[in-house]
C-alpha positions, -999 to +999 in steps of 0.1 A: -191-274-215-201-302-194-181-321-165-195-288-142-213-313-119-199-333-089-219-366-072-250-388-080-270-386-049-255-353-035-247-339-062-225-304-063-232-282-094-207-252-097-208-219-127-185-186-130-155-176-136-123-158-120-131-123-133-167-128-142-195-110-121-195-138-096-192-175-094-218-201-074-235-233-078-267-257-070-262-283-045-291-310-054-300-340-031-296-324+003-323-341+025-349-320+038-351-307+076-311-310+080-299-277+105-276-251+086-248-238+106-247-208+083-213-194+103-197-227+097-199-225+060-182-189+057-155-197+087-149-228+062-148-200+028-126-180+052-105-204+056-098-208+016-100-174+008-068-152-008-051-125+009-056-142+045-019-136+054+011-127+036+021-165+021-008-163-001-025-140-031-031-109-022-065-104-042-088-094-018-119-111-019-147-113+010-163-146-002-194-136+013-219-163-001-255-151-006-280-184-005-309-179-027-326-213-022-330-246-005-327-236+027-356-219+052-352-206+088-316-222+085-333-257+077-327-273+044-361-279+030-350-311+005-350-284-028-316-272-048-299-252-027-290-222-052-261-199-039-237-173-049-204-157-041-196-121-059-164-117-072-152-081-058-118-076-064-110-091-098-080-071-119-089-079-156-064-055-169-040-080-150-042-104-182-046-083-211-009-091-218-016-127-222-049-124-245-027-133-274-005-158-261-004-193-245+011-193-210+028-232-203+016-258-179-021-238-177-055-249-198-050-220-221-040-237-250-062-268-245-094-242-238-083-227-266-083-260-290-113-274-277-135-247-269-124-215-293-140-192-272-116-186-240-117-159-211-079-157-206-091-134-177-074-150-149-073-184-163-116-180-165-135-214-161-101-231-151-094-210-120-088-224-086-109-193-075-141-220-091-130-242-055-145-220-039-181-235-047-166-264-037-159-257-002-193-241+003-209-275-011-182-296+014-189-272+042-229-287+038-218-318+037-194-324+067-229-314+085-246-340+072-219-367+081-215-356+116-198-371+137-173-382+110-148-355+113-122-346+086-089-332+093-060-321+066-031-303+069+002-295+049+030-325+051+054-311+030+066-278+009+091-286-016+119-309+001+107-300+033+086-326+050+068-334+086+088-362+098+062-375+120+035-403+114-003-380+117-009-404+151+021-386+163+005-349+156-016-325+174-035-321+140-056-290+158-020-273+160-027-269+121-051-237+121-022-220+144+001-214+111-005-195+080+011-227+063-014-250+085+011-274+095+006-292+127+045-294+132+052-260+141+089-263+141+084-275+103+059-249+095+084-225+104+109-236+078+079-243+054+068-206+056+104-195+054+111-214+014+074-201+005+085-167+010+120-169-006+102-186-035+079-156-036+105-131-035+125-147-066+092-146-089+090-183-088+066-213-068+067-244-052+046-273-046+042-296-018+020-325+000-017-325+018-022-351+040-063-356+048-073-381+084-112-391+082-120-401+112-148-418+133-162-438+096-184-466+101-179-501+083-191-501+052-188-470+030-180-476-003-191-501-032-170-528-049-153-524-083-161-493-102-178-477-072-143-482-045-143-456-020-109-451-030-112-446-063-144-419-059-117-399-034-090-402-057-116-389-087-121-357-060-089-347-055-078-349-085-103-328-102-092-302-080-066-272-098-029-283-094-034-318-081-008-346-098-008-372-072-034-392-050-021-420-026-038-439+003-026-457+031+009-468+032+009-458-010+039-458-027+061-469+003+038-498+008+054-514-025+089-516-006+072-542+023+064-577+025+027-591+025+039-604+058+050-568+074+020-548+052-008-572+061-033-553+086-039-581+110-068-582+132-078-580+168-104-600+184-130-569+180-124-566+142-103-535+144-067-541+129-037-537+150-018-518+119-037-497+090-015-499+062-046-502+042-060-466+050-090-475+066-106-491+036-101-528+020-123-538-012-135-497-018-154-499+014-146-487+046-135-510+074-141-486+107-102-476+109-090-444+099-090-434+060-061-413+051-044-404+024-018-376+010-028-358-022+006-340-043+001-300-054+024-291-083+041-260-077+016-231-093+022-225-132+022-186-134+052-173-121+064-132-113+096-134-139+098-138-178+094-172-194+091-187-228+052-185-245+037-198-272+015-168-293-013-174-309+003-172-340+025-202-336+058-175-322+078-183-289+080-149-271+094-140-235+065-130-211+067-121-170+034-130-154+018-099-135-015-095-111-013-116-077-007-154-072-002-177-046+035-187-046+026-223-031-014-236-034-011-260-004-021-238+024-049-226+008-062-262-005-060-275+028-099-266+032-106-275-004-093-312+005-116-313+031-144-305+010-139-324-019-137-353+011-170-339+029-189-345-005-178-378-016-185-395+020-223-375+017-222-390-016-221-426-005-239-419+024-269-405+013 
């Protein structure tokens, strides 16, 4: 299987699976002599990890990571930095009903075609529970591109949405939710469908929006290299992800040139930033932002139609513990996947 590593000059290497021993990964390209804010990195593993409050799985997982490499007297020493988080609450017996059978809208049946060979134990190599990795190798990174700070948060939850432009937000008021919505009226009503959703067996999707802030001019390459593009490569590599917009996005096809243009001020900043911070895939100094679009979550609590491995349609519930809506829990994985792509270019 290849496609297991992330980057070319940081580069982010992740193995494991859900209900394997443990997962980790090898983070390559890390200069040498770089401070390691080792409480920084497992606040940031806290803040993905399931059965943090009652919205979310309730598997119960430390995420502990154990670093075996790379980094001395919490200094990076410029070698692969080798590390590891033990899986200690997996619940294999969980999928034995499925062993047999295809379940819809998961990789099972496309692992199965192309590999032969498929852990159905918790979905295996396709697991979110593999993001992990990720926000461990993000959680480096966003150290190595202080002071650029990164900030997502949850926009919207199914047809409920945050009214408010991010300018408009206290974006710190995110952490201060379960759903990690800055509007806490909204986050309110968010938490309220997640949990009627939960009850009735079934999920919901909704929206992440991610603020990059304090960028200098000039990240990013021209034409195959675009900033944009690299960021819209990360989030959609991550579990669940069908959508990727930047700046004003989709709405930004209902303007004129004359109302979307970003025109400029006298010091080269623009007085509007419809283009998301970034013009010709390189940063311009403005904020980047951009929303990223989480399906809702394709095992659900109650019976549904499945394709056997014998080519029958039979009705199967889904059993074990899920999250009813990914969003809150991706909010840190956005960040990361962010974190590695700007330490990407940067490095």
């Amino acid at each position: 299987m290849s496609g297991n590593t992330f980057g070319n000059n940081f580069t982010l290497t992740t193995f494991g699976e859900s209900h394997g021993e443990a997962i980790g990964g090898v983070i390559d390209g890390c200069p040498a002599g770089l401070s390691i804010d080792l409480d920084l990195i497992q606040s940031e593993l806290d803040r993905r990890k399931p059965g943090q409050s009652k919205i979310v799985t309730q598997r119960k997982e430390s995420d502990k990571v154990h670093f075996f490499s790379g980094i001395y007297n919490s200094k990076t020493t410029g070698t692969p930095i080798g590390f590891m988080i033990p899986n200690e609450n997996n619940k294999s017996v969980d999928y034995d009903h499925i062993k047999d059978v295809f379940r819809p809208s998961h990789a099972d049946y496309t692992y199965h075609k192309k590999y032969g060979n498929r852990d159905f134990r918790g979905g295996g190599r396709s697991s979110a529970r593999e993001t992990a990795c990720r926000v461990v190798g993000g959680a480096i990174a966003k150290q190595i591109i202080n002071p650029i700070s990164i900030q997502a948060f949850v926009s919207s939850v199914g047809n409920i949405s945050v009214s408010s432009h991010y300018t408009d937000l206290n974006l710190d008021l995110s952490e201060s939710n379960d759903v990690r919505c800055p509007d806490l009226e909204v986050a309110i009503q968010m938490e309220t469908l997640i949990k009627e959703v939960k009850k009735k067996g079934d999920t919901v999707g909704g929206i992440i929006t991610c603020v990059i802030k304090n960028v200098p001019i000039g990240i990013g390459n021209p034409v195959f290299d675009r900033l944009e593009a690299q960021l819209a490569k990360a989030m959609l590599s991550i579990n669940a992800c069908k959508g990727f917009e930047f700046g004003s996005g989709f709405e930004g096809t209902k303007m004129f040139g004359s109302d979307h243009n970003d025109y400029f001020n006298s010091d080269g900043t623009t007085k509007t930033n419809f283009s998301g911070g970034i013009q010709g895939g390189i940063s311009n100094g403005m904020d980047i932002y951009f929303r990223v679009a989480f399906k809702p979550v394709a095992t659900l609590l109650k019976s549904q139609p499945m394709l056997t491995i014998s080519g029958e349609i039979i009705e199967v519930a889904g059993r074990g513990r899920h999250d009813a809506c990914v969003v809150p829990r991706a909010v840190p994985i956005v960040e990361a996947m962010t974190a590695l792509v700007l330490a990407d270019f940067m490095i």
